[in-house]
N, C-alpha and C positions, 0 to 999 in steps of 0.2 A: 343466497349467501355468497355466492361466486364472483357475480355482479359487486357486490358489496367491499368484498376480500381484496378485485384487482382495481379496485378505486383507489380503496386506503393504501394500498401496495403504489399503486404509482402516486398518490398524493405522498407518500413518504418518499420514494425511491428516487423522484426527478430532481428535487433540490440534491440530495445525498449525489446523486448520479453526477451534477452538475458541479457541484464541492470537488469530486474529485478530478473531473475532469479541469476543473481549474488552477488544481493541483499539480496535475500534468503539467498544463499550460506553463504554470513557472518554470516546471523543467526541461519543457520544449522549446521555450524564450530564450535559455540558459543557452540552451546546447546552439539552437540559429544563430545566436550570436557569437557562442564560442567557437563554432566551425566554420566564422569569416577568422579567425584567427589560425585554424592552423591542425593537423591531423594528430601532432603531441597535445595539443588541448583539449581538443576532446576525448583523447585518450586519456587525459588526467584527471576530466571530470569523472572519467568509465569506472576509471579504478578504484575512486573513491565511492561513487555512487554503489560500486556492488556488495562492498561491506557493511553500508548505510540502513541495506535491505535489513540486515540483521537485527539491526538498533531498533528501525521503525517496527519491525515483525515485534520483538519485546513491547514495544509503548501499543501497537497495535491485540497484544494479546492482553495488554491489562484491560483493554478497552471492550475485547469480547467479556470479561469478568464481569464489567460495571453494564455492561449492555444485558447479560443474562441476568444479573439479579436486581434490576431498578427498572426494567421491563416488566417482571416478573411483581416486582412490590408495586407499581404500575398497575398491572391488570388486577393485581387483587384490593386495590383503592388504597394500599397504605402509602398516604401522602407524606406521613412524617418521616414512615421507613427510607421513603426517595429522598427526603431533605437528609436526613442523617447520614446514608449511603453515597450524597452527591461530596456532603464534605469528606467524607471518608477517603473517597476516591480522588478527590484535589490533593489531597497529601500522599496519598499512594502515587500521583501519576508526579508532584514534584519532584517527589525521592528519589524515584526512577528516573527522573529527566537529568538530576543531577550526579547522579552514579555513572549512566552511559555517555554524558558531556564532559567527564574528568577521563573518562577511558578514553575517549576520540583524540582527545587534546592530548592526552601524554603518550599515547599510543602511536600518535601519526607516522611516525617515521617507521614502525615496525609492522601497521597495517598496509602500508603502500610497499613496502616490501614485500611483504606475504602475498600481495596480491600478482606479485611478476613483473610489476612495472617494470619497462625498458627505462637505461638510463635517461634517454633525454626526455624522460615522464615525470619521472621518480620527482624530483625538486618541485614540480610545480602541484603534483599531487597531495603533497606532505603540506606546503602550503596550503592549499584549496581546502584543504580538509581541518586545517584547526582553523582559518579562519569564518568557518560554517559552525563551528562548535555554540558560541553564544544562542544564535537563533536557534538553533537545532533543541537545545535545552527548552526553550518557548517553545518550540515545536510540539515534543513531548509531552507535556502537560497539554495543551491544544488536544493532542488524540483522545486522551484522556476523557477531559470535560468533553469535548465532542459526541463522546459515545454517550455519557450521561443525557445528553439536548435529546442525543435523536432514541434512545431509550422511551422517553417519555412523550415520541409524535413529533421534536422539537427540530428540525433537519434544516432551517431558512436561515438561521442563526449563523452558525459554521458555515452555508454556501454561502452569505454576505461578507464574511471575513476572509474566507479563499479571495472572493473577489476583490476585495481590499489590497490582501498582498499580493495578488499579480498586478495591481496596479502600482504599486509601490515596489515592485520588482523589475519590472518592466523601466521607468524611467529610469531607478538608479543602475541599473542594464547597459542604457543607452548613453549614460554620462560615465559610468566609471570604465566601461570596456575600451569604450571607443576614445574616451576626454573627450566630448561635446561640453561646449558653455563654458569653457577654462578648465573643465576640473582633468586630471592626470588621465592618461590612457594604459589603463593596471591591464589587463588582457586579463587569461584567468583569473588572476587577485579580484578585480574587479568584479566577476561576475559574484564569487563566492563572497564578496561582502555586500551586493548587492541582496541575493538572496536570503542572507543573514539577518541581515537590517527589514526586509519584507518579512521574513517569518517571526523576527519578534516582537515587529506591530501588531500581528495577526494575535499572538499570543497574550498582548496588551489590552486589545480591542476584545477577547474574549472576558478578560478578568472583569476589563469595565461592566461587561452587558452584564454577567454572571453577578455582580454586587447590585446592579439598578434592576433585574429582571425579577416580575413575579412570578409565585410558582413555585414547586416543589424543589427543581433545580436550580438552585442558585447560593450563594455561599450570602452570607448575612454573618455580621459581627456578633450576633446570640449565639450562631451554631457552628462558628468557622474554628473554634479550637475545640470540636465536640468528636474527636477521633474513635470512632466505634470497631473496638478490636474485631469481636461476633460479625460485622461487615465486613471487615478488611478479611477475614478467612472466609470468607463465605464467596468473595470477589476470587480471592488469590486461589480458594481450592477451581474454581472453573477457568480459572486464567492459565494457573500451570502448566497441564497439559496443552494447550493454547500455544505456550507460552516453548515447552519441548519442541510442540510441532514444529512452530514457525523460526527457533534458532535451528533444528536439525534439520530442515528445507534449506534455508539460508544458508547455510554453513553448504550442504550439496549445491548450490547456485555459486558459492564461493568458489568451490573446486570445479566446478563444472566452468566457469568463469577461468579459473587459472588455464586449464587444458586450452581455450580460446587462446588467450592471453600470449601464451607459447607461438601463438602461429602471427605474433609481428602486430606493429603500430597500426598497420590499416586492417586487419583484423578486430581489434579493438575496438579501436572507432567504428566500425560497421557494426558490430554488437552492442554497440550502444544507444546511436541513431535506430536500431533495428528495436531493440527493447523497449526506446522512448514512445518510437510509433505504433507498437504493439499494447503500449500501454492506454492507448484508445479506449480497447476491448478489457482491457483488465481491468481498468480503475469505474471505469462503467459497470461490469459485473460483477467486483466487488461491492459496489453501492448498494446493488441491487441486492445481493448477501446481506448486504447490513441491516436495511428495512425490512428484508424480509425476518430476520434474526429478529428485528424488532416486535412484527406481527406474531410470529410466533411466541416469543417470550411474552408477550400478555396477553395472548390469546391460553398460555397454560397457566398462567397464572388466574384468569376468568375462569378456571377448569372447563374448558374449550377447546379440546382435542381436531374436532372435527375442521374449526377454522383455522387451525393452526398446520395440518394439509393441507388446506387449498392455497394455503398462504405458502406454502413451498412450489405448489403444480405450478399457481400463477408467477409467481416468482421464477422458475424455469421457461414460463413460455413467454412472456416478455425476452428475457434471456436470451433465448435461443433465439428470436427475430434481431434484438439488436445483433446479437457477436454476427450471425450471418451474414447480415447488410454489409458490416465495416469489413468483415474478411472475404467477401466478394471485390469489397475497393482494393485490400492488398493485391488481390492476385491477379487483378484486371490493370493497376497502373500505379505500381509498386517504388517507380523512378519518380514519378509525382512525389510519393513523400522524402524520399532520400533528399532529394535535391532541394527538399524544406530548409535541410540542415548543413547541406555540404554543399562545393563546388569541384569538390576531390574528384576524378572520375572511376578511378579504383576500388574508393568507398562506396560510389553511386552503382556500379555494378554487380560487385559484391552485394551489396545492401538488398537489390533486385531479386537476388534468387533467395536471398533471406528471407522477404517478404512473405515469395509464394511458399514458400515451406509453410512458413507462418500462417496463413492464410486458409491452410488444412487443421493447424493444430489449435487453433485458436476459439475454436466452435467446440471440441471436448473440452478447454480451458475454461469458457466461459460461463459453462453449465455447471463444471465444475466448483465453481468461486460461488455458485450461486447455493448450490448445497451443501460445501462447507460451511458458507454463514446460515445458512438454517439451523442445520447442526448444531450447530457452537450456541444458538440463538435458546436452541432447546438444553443448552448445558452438556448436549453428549460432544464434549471437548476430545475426549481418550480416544473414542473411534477414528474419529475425523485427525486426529496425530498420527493412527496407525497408519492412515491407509496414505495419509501426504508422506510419510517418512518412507514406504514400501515403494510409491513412486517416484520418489526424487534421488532415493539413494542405489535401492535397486534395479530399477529400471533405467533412467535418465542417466547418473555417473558410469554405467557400466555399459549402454552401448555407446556414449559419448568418445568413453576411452577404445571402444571396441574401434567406432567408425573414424576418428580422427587419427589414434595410434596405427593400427592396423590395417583397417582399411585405404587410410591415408585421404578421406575423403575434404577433409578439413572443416570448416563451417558449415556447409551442408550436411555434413555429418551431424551433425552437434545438434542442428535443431531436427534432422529426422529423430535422431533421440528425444529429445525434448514434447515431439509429436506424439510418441509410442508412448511417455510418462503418462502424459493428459489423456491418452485412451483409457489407459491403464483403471485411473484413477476415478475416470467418470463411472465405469462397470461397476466400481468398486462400493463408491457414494451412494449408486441408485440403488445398489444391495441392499447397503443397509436403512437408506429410505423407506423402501419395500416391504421394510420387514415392521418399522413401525416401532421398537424399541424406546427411540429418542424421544417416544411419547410421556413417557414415562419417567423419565429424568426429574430428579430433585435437585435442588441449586441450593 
């Protein structure tokens, strides 16, 4: 059965794994091109990108809801339950796309304050940020449906659309930042309507497939105005906690971000570059969280405990071989990636010793992301809130402030705190793995 377990685990995980690292890529494109412009630019994308975390954690926790229970209706054969729950979840994730799209847009000027922006950030920040707002709405609804595809095996779908919008992010990248081909040279503007206009192709290209696609998931004119309350609580009661976790993580990433933020414009920027490249390792093992969430939730749904184990062990040991490989490259040739982004050299050596911190803390992180999506996979949402909230707010913000206030250590500081978080948290997880609870979980 092991055999069997880390088949379906990587036929589901590599597409997912590869979605998101394509993901990345738009915002690695972003940032190469925006750090030929200028150290306030990339600091303008920083500022906005860290409250962004928050938005997407919400669209991302409605998406652990529809993944735990259309998984789950999934393994136990009920086709029409996943048709019914797919439409359910289309209009739970527009509402939500459009609630946190009016926030962004009226908000901009009081979130890029709150964030510390220096003034010569602040204006271009404010901008950056409502002109992302349109797409970002598509975006939304994208995580959504996304999790209903790969719920149901479905993972090829969402990584053919990633690929789409880095393509269509990419060119309009190259013509609006720069004005290639006549068109203007907007420098930030540019990049943020670039990205805009790629995420809400992405989001277009979804609706389309979801209307012509066979199968359970898919929205059809019989069933698209068939809003199933009994679904929608049944999503939103596994979402919630999801849902605490990941705005009271973000919200600590928020502040743990301002304390950065204080120590100046090439600070910034190096915390961003540094985050972007780290997200190599995250966006990979969160994939790998997500398939496995998947494995799990219809393996308990098949009343199938015992594959629903291995589907977390192997889910871990993939894991653990990726995050090592990439966090051996951080800490072996670290100026390599920096200088993807920048030409700064301030940023490039800063960024350098960010790396190697990184490069330690990154391997508890990864394993990490791997058994929070188990967890969540298996409905036990509440645990996995408690123990992200214990290490981002009590550990992570309080030696942050320890080592940067007091110690005066500055950015180094910040991510050895951020190291101590991810140990913290891995002890924490495997606890209650161990104990085997989450088996037991009703959704």
């Amino acid at each position: 059965m092991r055999q069997q377990v880390r088949r379906d685990l990587i036929h589901l995980a590599w597409p997912t794994a590869m979605e998101q690292l394509l993901s990345l890529a738009t915002q690695m494109i972003d940032m190469a091109f925006v750090g030929r412009v200028g150290a306030y630019a990339v600091a303008a994308v920083g500022v906005v990108t860290q409250p962004l975390w928050l938005t997407f954690g919400l669209a991302g926790a409605l998406g652990v809801g529809v993944i735990a229970l259309v998984s789950r209706l999934k393994g136990a054969g009920d086709d029409q339950g996943v048709e019914r729950a797919a439409s359910t979840a289309s209009w739970l994730g527009l509402g939500l796309a459009l609630l946190l799209g009016a926030g962004l847009y009226f908000g901009a000027a009081r979130i890029v304050t709150g964030m510390g922006a220096p003034p010569d950030v602040h204006p271009y920040g404010v901008r950056y940020l409502q002109i992302l707002v349109p797409g970002l709405i598509g975006h939304y609804w994208f995580i959504t449906m996304s999790a209903a595809l790969r719920a149901v095996g479905e993972t090829r779908v969402p990584m053919r659309l990633a690929l789409l919008v880095n393509v269509v992010n990419v060119a309009l990248d190259w013509l609006l930042i720069f004005g290639h081909l006549g068109f203007p040279a907007l420098g930030v503007v540019g990049a943020a309507l670039a990205t805009s206009i790629a995420r809400f192709v992405g989001a277009l290209g979804l609706l389309v497939v979801l209307f012509r696609r066979q199968g359970p998931v898919a929205l059809r004119w019989r069933t698209l105005w068939r809003f199933s309350s009994n679904l929608a609580v049944r999503i939103v009661r596994v979402a919630s906690p999801s849902a605490v976790e990941r705005t009271a993580a973000t919200l600590s990433m928020i502040v743990y971000a301002i304390l950065i933020n204080r120590l100046g414009t090439i600070a910034i920027a190096t915390q961003q570059i540094a985050y972007v490249t780290e997200d190599l390792i995250w966006l990979v093992a969160f994939g790998l969280g997500t398939s496995t969430a998947t494995l799990i939730g219809q393996s308990l749904g098949a009343q199938n405990p015992e594959r629903a184990r291995l589907a977390m062990l192997e889910g871990l040991r993939v894991g653990g071989i990726f995050t090592l490989a990439v966090a051996a490259s951080f800490l072996l040739v670290p100026g390599f990636y920096m200088r993807i982004f920048t030409t700064d050299e301030q940023v490039i050596a800063l960024g350098t010793m960010a790396l190697r911190v990184a490069a330690l803390a990154d391997i508890p992180m990864g394993l990490v992301l791997v058994l929070n999506g188990g967890l969540q996979g298996a409905g036990d949402t509440r645990a996995a809130a408690a123990i992200t909230l214990l290490g981002s707010w009590a550990v992570r913000l309080s030696l942050a402030y320890v080592m940067i206030d007091i110690f005066g250590w500055g950015l180094f500081g910040a991510w050895i705190a951020a190291a101590c978080d991810w140990v913290v948290r891995l002890g924490l997880f495997w606890i209650r793995f161990t104990r085997g609870r989450w088996q037991e979980m009703a959704v």
